[in-house]
N, C-alpha and C positions, 0 to 999 in steps of 0.2 A: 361563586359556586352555589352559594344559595339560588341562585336565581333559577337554577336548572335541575338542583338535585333530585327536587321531587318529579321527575320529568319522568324518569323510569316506576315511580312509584303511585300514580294520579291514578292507576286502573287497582290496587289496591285500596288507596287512601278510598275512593269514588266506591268501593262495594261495602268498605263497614261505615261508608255514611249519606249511599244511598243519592250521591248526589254529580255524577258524573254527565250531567247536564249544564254543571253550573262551576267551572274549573275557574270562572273568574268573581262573581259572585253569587252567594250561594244564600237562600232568603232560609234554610231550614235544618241547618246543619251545626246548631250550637255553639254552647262557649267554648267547646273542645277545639275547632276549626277556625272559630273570630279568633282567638289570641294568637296563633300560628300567626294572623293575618294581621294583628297589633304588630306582633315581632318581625314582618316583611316592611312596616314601615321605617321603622326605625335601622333594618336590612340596608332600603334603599337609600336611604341617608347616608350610613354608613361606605356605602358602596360609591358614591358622588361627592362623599368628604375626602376618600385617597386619592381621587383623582382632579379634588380640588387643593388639596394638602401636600401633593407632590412638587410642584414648580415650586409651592414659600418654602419648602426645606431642604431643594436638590443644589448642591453647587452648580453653575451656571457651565462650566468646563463638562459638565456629565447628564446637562438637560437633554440632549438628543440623545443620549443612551438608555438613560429613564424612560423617557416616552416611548421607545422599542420596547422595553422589556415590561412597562405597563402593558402594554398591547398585546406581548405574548401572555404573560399572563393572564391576561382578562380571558383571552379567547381560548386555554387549555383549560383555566379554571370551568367555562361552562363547557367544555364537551367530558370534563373528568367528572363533572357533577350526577348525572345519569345513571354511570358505572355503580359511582359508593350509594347513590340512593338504591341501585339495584342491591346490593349485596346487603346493604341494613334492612330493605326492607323484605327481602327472602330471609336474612338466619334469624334476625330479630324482632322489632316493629317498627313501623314507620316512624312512629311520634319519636323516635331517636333522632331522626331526621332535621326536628327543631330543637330537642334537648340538645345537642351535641353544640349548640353554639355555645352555649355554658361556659362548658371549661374553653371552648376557645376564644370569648372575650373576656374571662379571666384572666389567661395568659397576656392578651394584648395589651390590656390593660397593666399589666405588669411591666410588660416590655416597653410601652410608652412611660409609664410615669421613670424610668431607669432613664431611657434612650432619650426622651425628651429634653430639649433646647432650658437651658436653666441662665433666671433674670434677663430673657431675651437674647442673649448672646450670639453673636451672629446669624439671628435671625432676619430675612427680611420683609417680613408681614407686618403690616400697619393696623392696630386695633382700632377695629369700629363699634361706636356703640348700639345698642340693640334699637335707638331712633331711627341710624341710617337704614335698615333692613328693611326691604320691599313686601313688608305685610299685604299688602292689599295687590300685588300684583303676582306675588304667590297661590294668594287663594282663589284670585280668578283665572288663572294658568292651573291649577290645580283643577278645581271647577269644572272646566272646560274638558279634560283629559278625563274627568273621570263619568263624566256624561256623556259622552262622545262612548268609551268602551262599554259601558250599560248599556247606552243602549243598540249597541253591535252585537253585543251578549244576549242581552232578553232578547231580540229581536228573532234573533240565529236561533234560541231555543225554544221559540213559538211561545213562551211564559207571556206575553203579550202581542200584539197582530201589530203589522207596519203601520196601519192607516188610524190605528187608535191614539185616545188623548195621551197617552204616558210616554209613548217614544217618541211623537211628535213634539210632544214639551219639552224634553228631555234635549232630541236635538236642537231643537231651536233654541233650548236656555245655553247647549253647549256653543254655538255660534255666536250668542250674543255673549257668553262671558270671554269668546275669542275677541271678540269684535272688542270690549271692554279691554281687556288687556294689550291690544297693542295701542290704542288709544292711549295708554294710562302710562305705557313705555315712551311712546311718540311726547308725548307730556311731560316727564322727567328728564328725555333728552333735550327739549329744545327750554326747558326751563332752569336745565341747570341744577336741580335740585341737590340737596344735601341726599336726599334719599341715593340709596346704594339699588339703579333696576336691577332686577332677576336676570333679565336678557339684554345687554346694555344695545341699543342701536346701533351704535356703531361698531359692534360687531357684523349686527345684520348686513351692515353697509359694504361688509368687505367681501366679494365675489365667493374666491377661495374658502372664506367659512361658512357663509351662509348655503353655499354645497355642498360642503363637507359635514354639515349639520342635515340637509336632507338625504346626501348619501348613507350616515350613518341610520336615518332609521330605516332607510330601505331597504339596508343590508339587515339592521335587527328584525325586519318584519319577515326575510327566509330564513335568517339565524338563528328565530327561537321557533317559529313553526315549525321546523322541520326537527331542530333538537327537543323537541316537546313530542309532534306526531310519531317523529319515527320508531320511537321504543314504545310507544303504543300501537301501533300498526304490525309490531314483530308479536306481542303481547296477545291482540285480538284476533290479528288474522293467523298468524304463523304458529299462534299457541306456545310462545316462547316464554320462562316464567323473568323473573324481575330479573337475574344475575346474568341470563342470557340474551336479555334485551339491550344491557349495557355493555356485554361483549361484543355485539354486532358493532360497536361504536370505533375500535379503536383506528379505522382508515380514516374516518374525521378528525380522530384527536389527531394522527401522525400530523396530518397534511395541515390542519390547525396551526399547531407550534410549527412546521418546518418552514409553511408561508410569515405568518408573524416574525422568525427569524431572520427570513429572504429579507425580507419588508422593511425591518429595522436597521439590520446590516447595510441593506442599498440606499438607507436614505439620512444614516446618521451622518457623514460627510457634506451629502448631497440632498437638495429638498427635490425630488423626484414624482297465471294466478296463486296456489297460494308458498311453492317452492320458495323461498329466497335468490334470487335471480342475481348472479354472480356480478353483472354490472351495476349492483345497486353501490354496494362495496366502491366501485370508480365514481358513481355519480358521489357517493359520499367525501373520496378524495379532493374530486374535482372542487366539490364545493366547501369542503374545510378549508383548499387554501386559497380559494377567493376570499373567504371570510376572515383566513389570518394574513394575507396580506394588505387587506384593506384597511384592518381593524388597527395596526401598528402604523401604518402611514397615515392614516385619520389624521391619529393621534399626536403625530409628527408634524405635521401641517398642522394644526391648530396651534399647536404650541411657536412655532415659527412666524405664522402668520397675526399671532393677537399680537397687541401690545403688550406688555410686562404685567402691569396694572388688569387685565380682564385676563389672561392666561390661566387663572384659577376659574373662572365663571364661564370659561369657555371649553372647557376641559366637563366641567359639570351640565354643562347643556349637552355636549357629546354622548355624555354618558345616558341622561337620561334619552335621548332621541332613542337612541337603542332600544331601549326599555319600551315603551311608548311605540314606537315599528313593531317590537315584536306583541304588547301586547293588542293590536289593532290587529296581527297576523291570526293570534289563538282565537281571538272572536270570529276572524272570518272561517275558521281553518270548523268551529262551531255552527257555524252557518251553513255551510256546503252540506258538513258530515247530515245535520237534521234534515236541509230541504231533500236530501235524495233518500234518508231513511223514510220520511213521510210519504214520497215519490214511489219509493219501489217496494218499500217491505208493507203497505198500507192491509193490500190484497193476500200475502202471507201471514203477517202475523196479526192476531187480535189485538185490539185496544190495548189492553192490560199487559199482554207479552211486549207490545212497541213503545209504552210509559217505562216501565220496567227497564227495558236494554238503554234509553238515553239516560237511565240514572245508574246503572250497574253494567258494566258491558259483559262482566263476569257469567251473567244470568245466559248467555250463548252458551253454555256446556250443559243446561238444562232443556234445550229446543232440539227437536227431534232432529234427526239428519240431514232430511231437507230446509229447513226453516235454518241451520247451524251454516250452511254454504252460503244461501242467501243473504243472510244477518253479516258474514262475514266477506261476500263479494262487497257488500255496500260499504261497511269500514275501505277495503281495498280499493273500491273507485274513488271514495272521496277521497283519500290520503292522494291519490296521483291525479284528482281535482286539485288539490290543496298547491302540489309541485306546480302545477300550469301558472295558476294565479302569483305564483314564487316565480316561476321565469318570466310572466310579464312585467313583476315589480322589478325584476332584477333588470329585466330590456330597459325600464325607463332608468336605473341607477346608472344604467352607461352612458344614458345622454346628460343624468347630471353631473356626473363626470368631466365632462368637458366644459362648465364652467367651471373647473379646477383649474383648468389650463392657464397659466401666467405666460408670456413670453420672456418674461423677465423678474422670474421667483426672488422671493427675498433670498439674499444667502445665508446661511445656516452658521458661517464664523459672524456673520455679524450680528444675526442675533444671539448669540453666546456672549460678543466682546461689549451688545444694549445691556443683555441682562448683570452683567460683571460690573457695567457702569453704574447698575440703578444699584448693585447692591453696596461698591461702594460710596455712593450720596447716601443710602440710607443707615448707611453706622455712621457716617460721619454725623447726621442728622441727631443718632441716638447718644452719642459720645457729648455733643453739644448741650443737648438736654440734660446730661448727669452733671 
């Protein structure tokens, strides 16, 4: 839910800090906004630890139910998130937004040190030590990712020109630290190493995932742009405030959870202008439950698909592809909205008025009548620019789909009666050792 909350709430958060050019990074906007952005890392850590955390502590009997009901989960959590951003940040303030994690890693934190596994006990996670961790194939996978979005971002927000030295460096360091990183993967695979990779090879190697890892982010690149644009779009164009941009939401959440439970259900046995326009509501349906049916069956396949041994690291790439799709979506979704405010509002509004509206979009209730429809035609084009680009990514997720196709799926009892086997060698393993 963090990852979406603030979705309905970025055109307030962007007016008291003047920086809604810069929803991914922001060079002028204080320590008020960098620690929010401290506490998103440690967020998305958290957010790729239960989804790494789930297979070492689920009974093998209940793995294929788990991973449905991750899936629903994940996928109600970001369309519910929108909603409570809206209503905190209408009665309240925004900055609750990130206080409110507080008391709920307090509580977690309670409920783990209770709930948690005591002297290893039928545990089946093998301790590794902080040697085997893939430092260096981290920070160049990290690297890579965060250079690559900079410079989609600056670029989109004209803070720097295509053909200049900073984005051209910028992407060329992000390709070379790709380029470095599977070198460094390719490296530890064929050497064997004690090092634990980030992305083990042979996962890449297996059809089914290694599609299922670029389906997921191309599902996250229309799942979060559209869960991010669209309550801004109700916001700028429609003049809707925070609580009523999160109500337009709930035909996504239905269809959300009702696909995600289709999704689960089918395949835990078996691996298988400015009006509101009534059919936005269907498109929203429509695409909630692609989103929840794919999101649980991902999830399903990966877990069937790895071996016992990467089932955690493959669960954790999932997740983040998502992240990573989507945030590659918000940049471009940045890029459209600027080239066509540049494009069409250049001749209407002044210098000053058109610097102004890319960092406050608020400042539209202050532009005279004419210059208020224009300002807000342009929001409205680029948001249904934004969709186009979203049913192209979606067109190519269907062709990768079809290297999902097995003729001959693993079956789903037999990875339950693998994982059942590994986990009784591994108390026997731990019984020995005592």
């Amino acid at each position: 839910m963090d990852t979406s909350i603030i979705a309905t709430a970025l055109v307030t958060i962007s007016q008291d800090f003047n920086g809604f050019d810069n929803l991914l990074f922001g060079s002028d906007i204080g320590p008020t906004y960098r620690l929010p952005s401290l506490q998103g890392i440690g967020g998305s850590g958290l957010y790729s630890m239960a989804m790494v955390m789930f297979p070492e502590v689920t009974p093998p009997s209940l793995s294929m139910m788990m991973s449905a009901i991750f899936g629903t989960v994940i996928s109600m959590a970001g369309v519910l998130g929108p909603i409570l951003g809206g209503i905190i940040a209408r009665y309240t303030t925004w900055r609750w937004i990130f206080l409110m994690n507080v008391p709920c890693g307090v509580l977690i934190m309670i409920l783990t040190s209770v709930a948690w596994f005591r002297h290893g006990a039928d545990s089946t996670a093998k301790r590794i030590t902080f040697a085997q961790m893939d430092y260096l194939g981290g920070t160049l996978l990290l690297s890579a990712s965060v250079l690559l979005i900079f410079s989609l971002q600056e670029g989109g927000n004209r803070e720097f020109s295509w053909s200049g030295p900073v984005l051209i460096s910028t992407l060329v360091l992000a390709g070379v630290c790709f380029v470095l990183f599977v070198t460094w993967q390719a490296f530890l695979y064929k050497k064997e190493s004690s090092i634990l990779a980030i992305i083990p090879l042979r996962l890449a190697r297996r059809r089914a995932i290694a599609a299922s890892v670029l389906y997921t982010t191309i599902t996250g690149f229309s799942f979060l742009v559209v869960l991010i644009s669209l309550p801004q779009r109700f916001q700028i164009v429609n003049l809707d405030d925070t609580v009523m941009a999160g109500i337009h939401l709930p035909p996504m959440l239905i269809s959300v959870g009702f696909g995600s439970a289709v999704g689960g259900m089918a395949s835990v046995k078996r691996n298988n202008t400015f009006p509101i326009p009534a059919k936005m509501y269907v498109f929203e349906m429509i695409h909630g439950l692609r989103i929840g049916l794919t999101m649980s069956n991902v999830t399903l396949m990966v877990t069937v698909e790895a071996e016992f041994e990467d089932t955690a690291v493959a669960q954790g790439i999932i997740s983040q592809a998502r992240i990573f799709g989507g945030s590659i979506a918000i940049a471009v979704s940045s890029i459209i909205f600027n080239t066509k405010a540049q494009a069409s509002l250049v001749n209407v509004l002044t210098p000053q008025q058109l610097s102004t509206l890319h960092k406050s979009p608020a400042v539209i209730a202050m532009f005279s009548l004419s210059e208020q429809i224009a300002a807000r035609s342009v929001f409205a084009a680029s948001f249904n620019e934004t969709l186009r680009v979203c049913t192209y990514v979606s067109a190519l997720g269907v062709v990768v789909t079809l290297f999902m196709y097995q003729k001959h799926p693993r079956d789903v009892m037999e990875k339950k009666n693998e994982m059942m086997e590994h986990q009784r060698r591994n108390m026997e393993e731990q019984m020995m050792e005592r």
